[in-house]
Residue, then its C-alpha position, 0 to 999 in steps of 0.5 A: x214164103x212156104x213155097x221157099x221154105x218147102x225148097x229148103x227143107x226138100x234138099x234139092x242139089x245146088x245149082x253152081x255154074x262155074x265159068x268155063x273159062x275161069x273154073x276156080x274163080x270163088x264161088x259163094x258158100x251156100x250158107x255163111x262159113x266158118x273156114x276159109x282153107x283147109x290144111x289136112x294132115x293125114x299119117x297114112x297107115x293108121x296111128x294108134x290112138x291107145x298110144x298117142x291121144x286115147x288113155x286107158x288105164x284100164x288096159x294096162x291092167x290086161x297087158x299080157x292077158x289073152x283077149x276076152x272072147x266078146x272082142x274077138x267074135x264076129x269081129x274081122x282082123x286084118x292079121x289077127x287069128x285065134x286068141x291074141x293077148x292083151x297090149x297095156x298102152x306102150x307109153x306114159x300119158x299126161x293131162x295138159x292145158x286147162x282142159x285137161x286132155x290127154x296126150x302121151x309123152x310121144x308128142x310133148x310139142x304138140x301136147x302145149x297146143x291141146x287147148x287149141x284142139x277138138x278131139x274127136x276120140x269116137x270115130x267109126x268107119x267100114x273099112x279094115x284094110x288101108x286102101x279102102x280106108x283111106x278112100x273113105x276117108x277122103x273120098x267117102x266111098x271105099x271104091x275108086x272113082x269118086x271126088x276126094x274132099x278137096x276136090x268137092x271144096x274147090x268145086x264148090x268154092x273156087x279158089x282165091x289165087x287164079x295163079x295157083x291151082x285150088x288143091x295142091x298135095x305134098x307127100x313125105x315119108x318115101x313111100x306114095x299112099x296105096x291107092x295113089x292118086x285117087x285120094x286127090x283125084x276129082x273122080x266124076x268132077x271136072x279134072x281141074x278140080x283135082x289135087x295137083x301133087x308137088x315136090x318138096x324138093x326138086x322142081x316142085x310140081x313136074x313139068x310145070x318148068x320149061x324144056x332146055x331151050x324153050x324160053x317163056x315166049x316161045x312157050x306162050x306163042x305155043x300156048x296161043x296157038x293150042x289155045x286157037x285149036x281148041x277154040x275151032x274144037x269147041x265152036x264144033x263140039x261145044x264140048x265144056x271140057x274144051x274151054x277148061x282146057x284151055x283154061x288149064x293150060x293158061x294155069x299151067x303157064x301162070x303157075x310157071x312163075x308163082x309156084x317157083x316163088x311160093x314153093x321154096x322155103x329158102x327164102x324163110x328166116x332162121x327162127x322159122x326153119x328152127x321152130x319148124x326143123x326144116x332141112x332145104x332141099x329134102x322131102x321130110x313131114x317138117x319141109x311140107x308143114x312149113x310149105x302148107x302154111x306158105x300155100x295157106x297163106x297165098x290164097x290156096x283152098x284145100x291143102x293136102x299132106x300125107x305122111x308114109x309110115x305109120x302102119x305099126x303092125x310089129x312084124x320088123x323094127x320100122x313097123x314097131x310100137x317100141x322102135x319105128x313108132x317113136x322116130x315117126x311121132x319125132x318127125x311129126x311133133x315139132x313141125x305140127x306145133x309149129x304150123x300152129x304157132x305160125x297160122x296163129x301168130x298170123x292171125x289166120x287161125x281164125x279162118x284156117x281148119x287144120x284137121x289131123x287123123x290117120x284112116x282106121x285106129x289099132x286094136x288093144x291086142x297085140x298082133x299075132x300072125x297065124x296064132x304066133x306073137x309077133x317079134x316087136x311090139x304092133x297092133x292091128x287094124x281097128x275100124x271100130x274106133x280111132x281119133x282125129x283132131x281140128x284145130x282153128x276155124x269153126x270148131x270148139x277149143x280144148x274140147x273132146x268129143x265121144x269116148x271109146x270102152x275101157x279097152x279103146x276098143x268100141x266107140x262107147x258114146x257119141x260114135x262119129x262115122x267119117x260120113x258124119x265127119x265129112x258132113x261137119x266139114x262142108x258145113x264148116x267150109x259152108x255147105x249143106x252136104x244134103x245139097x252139094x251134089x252131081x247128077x251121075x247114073x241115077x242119083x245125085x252123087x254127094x261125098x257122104x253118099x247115101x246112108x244117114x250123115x250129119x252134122x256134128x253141131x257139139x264141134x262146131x262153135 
């Protein structure tokens, strides 16, 4: 007994074999979990918390003054320069539901479901400039090559439907996100534990259709033969990434019939595509919510949206706080309230994690650029405080956790680094990130990396 309570405590990695020839079979969780999938919703460039979700009057009472210099020394802007002036919040705030929270009038859907959500108003990060934040975010390390979150879950987990693959990504909003696929790639990890990215209208995932002229047999006697080639391969190499070739091919052919089926929402109802303002057959926010509650629903671990747009700087009228910002809350606020409604009314709140959150939160200046105001209405980037939100399995209702100063400038109480947050998802999902790691130069590589990280237990119900 003290032999095993000494292992526990040393935090030694955790030894998961997978299968080769069936690596996202489910695994079993380290420690009893709370989350059984996760949807995550991410607004790449970064919304602004001052107008959406962080209330401060105060602020507003700054609008137009210059920036007190203790906001400005030692701090680096991405665009800010000299003495900026103060930006009062752009849009009326109103407290909702029982447990009172905040919300602005951008988001008066979304607002109905706050005592369903766990605001988290205090995060931090290291990161000033997109890429590198959203690499942290998702990966935990500003530099490429490391495993994003859903690939460390599906590593660890597995996946409920051998038919699909574990991590699937939707994106909306025309644009990819700035570092591309690396915020789904599996990094050090086996390749087929990275995002697999599908399409919200056209085929859905690229080249999982047959050419002209290839029917499914012939497709299958060609696999058959690669698959004898890579068996002769690996009983002369015994390389691992061999079987899981053959492994991901023997996917690829399955998913020719289940992802065809799963990723079409013509199929759905009218109510449906009315609660979610769905339109068949173009890419849009509204479209992918509605294919992630599909997705959720046939067995799918870890699904991935990311939305373009939401960088509001002021430099033109789509990157305005008072212009562009607004259709962007509109393209969101409906869909959102409806994937909620729709996991709930499905009972499978009580096993599925929706998290919502952009990479770095905006400053309470206004921007200016070279000294100069800027035209439109923007803010700049702030890694000094943001704010996400969960919703479902294993996180506390109509709770908000943390608090920034009187300006939403600084994480002024209980400061939640994405180290600390990533940590209180592997726990929700049933690992301790101590122990969820990979030997690689050295060290044992872990999503939270090196630096202090724990668990925010006040989340967690």
């Amino acid at each position: 007994m003290w032999l095993g309570n000494q292992l526990a405590q040393a935090k030694t990695p955790l030894s998961i074999q997978h299968d080769p020839s069936a690596p996202l079979a489910p695994q079993l969780p380290q420690i009893s979990p709370k989350v059984k999938r996760v949807i995550y919703l991410h607004m790449i460039g970064a919304p602004s918390q001052l107008e959406l979700f962080d209330y401060k009057p105060e602020l507003a009472k700054y609008d137009g003054k210059d920036c007190p210099q203790e906001y400005l020394e030692g701090q680096r802007f991405a665009f800010i320069q000299g003495t900026p002036q103060m930006l009062g919040p752009v849009y009326d705030f109103k407290q909702h539901g029982q447990s009172g929270a905040w919300v602005s009038d951008r988001l008066p859907e979304l607002s109905k479901h706050v005592d369903d959500l766990c605001f988290v108003k205090s995060m931090v990060t290291d990161q000033f400039n997109h890429g590198p934040a959203q690499l942290m975010v998702h990966t935990g390390q500003a530099r490429l090559g490391a495993p994003s979150i859903g690939s460390w879950v599906t590593w660890g987990l597995g996946t409920e439907n051998q038919n699909l693959p574990g991590f699937m990504v939707l994106l909306s909003g025309g644009r990819v996100p700035r570092v591309g696929k690396s915020l789904w790639g599996s990094g050090y990890l086996p390749s087929v534990y990275q995002g697999v990215q599908c399409r919200s209208f056209g085929d859905p995932v690229l080249n999982a259709a047959n050419p002209k002229g290839i029917s499914q047999k012939a497709r299958r006697a060609t696999l058959d033969a690669l698959q004898e080639l890579n068996h002769e391969t690996f009983s002369q190499l015994a390389d691992p990434e061999t079987t899981t070739r053959i492994a991901q091919y023997e996917m690829a052919f399955r998913m020719q019939t289940s992802v065809p089926e799963v990723m079409t929402i013509d199929d759905e109802p009218a109510h449906v595509h009315e609660m979610y303002g769905t339109e068949p057959g173009k890419e849009s926010f509204a479209n992918n919510c509605l294919l992630a509650r599909k997705l959720a629903e046939n067995g799918v671990r870890f699904i991935q949206l990311y939305d373009w747009g939401w960088d509001s700087h002021g430099a033109d009228k789509k990157e305005a706080l008072n212009e562009g910002f607004v259709g962007k809350c509109r393209s969101i606020d409906k869909p959102i309230s409806a994937l909620l409604t729709d996991l709930k009314q499905r009972g499978m709140m009580d096993d599925t994690l929706v998290v919502w959150g952009g990479e770095f939160g905006r400053t309470p200046m206004q921007e200016n650029r070279n000294g100069a105001e800027m035209t439109y209405l923007g803010r700049d980037h702030n890694p000094n405080a943001f704010t996400i939100w969960m919703a479902g399995a294993g996180v506390k209702k109509g709770t908000t956790y943390g608090e920034t100063d009187d300006m939403g400038y600084l994480a002024a109480r209980n400061p939640v680094h994405l180290r600390d947050f990533h940590a209180t998802l592997l726990e929700l999902v049933g690992f301790d990130h101590h122990r969820l790691s990979v030997p690689l130069q050295g060290l044992n590589q872990k999503l939270t990396g090196v630096k202090p990280a724990k668990a925010i237990k006040d989340l967690i119900a």
